[in-house]
C-alpha positions as CSV (number, residue, x, y, z in Angstrom):
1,X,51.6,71.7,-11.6
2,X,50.7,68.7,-9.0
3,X,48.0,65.6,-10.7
4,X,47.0,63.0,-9.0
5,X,45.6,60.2,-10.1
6,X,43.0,57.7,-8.6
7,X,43.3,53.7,-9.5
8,X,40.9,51.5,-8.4
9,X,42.2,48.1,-6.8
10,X,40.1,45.0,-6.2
11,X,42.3,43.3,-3.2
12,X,41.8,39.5,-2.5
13,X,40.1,38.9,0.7
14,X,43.4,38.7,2.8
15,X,44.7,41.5,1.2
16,X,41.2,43.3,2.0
17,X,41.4,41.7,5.9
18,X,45.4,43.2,6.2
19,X,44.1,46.5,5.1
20,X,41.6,47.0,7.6
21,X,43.8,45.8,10.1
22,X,46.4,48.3,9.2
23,X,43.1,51.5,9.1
24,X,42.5,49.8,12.6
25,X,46.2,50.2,14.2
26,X,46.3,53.6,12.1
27,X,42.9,54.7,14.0
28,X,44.6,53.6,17.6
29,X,48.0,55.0,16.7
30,X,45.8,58.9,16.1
31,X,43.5,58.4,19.3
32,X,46.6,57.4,21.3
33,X,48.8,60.3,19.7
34,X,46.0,62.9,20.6
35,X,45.2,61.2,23.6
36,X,48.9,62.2,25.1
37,X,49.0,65.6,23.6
38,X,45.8,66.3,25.3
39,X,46.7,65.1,28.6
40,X,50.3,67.2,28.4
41,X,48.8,70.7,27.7
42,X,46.0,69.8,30.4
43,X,47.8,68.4,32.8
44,X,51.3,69.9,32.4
45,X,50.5,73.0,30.1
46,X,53.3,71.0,27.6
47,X,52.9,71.6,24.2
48,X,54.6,68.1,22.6
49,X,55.9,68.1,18.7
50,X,55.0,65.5,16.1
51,X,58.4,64.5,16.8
52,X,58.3,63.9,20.4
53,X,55.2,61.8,19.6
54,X,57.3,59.8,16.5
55,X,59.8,59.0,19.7
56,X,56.6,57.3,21.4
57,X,56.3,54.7,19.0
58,X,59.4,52.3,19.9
59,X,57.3,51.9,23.4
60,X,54.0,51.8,21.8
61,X,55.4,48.5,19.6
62,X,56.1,47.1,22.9
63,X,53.4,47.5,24.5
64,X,51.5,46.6,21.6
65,X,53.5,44.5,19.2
66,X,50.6,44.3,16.3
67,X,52.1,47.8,15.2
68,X,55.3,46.0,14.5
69,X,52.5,45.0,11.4
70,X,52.8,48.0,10.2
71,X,55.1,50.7,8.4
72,X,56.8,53.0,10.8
73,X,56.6,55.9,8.1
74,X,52.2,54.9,8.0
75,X,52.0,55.3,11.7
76,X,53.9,58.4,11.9
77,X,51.6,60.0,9.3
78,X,48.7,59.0,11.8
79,X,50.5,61.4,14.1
80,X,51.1,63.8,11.4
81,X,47.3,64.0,11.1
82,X,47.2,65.0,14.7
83,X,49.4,67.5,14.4
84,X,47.1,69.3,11.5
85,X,44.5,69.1,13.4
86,X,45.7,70.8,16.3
87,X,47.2,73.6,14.3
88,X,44.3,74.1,12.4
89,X,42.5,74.4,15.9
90,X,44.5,76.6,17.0
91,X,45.1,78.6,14.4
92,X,40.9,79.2,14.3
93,X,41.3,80.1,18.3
94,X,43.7,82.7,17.5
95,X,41.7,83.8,14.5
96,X,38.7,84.6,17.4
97,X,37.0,81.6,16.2
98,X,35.1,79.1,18.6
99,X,36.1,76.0,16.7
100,X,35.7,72.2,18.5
101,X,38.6,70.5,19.6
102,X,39.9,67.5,17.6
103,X,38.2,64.5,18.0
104,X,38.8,61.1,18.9
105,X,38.6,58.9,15.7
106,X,35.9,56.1,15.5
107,X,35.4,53.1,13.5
108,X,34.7,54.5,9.5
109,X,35.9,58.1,10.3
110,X,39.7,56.8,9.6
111,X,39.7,55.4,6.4
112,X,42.8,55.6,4.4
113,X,46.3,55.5,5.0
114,X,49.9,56.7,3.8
115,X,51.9,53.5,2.7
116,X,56.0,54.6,2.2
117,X,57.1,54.3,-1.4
118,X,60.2,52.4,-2.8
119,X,62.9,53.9,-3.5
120,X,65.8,53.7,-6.0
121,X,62.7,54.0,-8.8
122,X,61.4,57.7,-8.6
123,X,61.7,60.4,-11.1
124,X,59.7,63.6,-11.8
125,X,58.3,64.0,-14.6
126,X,57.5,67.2,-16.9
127,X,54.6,67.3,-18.9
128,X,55.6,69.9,-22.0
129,X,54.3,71.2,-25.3
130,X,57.1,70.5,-27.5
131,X,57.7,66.9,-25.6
132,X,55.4,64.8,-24.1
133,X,57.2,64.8,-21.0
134,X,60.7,65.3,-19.7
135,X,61.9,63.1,-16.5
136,X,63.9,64.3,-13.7
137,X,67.1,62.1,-15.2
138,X,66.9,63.6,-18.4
139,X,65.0,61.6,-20.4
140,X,62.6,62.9,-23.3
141,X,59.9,61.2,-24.5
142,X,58.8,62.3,-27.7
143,X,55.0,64.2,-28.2
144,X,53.0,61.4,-30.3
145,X,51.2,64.3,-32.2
146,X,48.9,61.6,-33.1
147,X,46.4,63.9,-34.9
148,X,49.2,66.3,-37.3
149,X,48.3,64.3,-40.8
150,X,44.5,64.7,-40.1
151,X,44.8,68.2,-39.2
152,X,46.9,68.8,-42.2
153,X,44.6,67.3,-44.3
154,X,41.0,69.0,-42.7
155,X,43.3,72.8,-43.2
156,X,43.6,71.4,-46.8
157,X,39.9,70.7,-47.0
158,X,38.8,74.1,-45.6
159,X,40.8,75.8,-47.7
160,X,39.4,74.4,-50.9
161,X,36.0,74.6,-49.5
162,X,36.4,78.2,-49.0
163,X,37.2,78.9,-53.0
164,X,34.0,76.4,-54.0
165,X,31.0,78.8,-54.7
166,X,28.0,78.3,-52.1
167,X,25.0,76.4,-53.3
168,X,26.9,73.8,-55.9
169,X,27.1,70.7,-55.1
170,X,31.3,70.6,-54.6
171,X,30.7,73.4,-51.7
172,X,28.0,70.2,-50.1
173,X,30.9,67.9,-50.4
174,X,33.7,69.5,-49.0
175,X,31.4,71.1,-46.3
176,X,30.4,67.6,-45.1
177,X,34.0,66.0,-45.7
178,X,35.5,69.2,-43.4
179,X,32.5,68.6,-40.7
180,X,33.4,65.1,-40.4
181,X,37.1,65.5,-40.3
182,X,36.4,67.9,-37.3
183,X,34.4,65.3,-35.4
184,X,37.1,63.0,-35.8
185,X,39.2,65.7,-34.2
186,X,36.7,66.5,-30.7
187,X,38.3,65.9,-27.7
188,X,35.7,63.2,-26.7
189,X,37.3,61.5,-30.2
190,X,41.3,62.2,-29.3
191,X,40.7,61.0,-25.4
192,X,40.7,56.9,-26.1
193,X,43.7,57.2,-28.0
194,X,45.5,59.8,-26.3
195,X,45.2,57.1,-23.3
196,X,46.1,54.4,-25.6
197,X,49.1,56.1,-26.0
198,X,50.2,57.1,-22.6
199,X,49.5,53.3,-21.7
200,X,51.9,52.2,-24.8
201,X,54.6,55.0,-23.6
202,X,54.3,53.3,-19.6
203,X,54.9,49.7,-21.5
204,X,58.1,50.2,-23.2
């Protein structure tokens, strides 16, 4: 099973001005990436490989030393993009489809980007039943069960409510004490402090 999961940042105004910078060499890096592949089938009938167009970008950087600003790895995604899109294209054409070619990519139609990830910090990890989660070097973290005592105790509850008579005033008690214990026990109620707990398991 693949989650993702979405964070929302709040980047300083330089931070905000390098990012758009780098959505702005990303945008050039797809138009010039489809821009070549185009003219090769057209001109030559060449059909060119993300990885002849990877081979491009040494000579782009020349040309164009501002891409030296950016990741290698985040402009080859940008012509990874390229290379979907044309195989989705042409996948549709062989399918008897009339689809439009890929487009040229304006101003607010690029707007996110692949930045490379660290390594010598990665490991998978396993969310189980019987653990909370197992990583990809072994590790086990242990399920919090945060709720067990108070679900012990509401099974305890119901049971004794079950042997009251209905109608006396014990069978009222219990019946409210086992409807309140099961509120405490709604998802909506578990959420905060499952996340409470994941945030303390990230800390230690």
């Amino acid at each position: 099973m693949l989650k993702a999961y979405k964070f929302r940042i709040y980047p300083t105004k330089s931070q905000r001005t390098k990012m758009e910078r780098t959505l702005d060499l990303c945008r050039w890096t797809y138009n010039q990436t489809l821009a070549y592949r185009k003219d090769a089938w057209e001109k030559e009938g060449k059909s060119v490989s993300k990885y002849e167009t990877h081979n491009l970008l040494p000579t782009w950087k020349e040309e164009k030393p501002e891409l030296n600003d950016v990741f290698s790895q985040t402009l080859q995604n940008a012509q990874e993009r390229v290379d979907l899109a044309l195989k989705a294209f042409f996948r549709r054409v062989k399918a008897g489809e009339n689809p439009g070619y890929p487009r040229f990519r304006g101003r607010g139609w690029y707007d996110s980007f692949t930045y490379p990830q660290k390594d010598g910090s990665l490991v998978g990890v396993d969310v189980g039943l019987e653990s909370f989660a197992t990583l990809s070097n072994g590790e086990t973290i242990a399920n919090p069960r945060f709720f067990r005592e108070e679900e012990t105790e509401l099974a305890r509850v119901q049971r004794k409510l079950s042997k009251v008579p209905k109608g006396t005033p014990e069978r009222k008690l219990f019946g409210w004490l086992s409807g309140s214990m099961r509120g405490s026990l709604t998802s909506d109620a578990i959420l905060p402090i499952r996340l409470v707990g994941i945030w303390l398991t990230g800390s230690v």
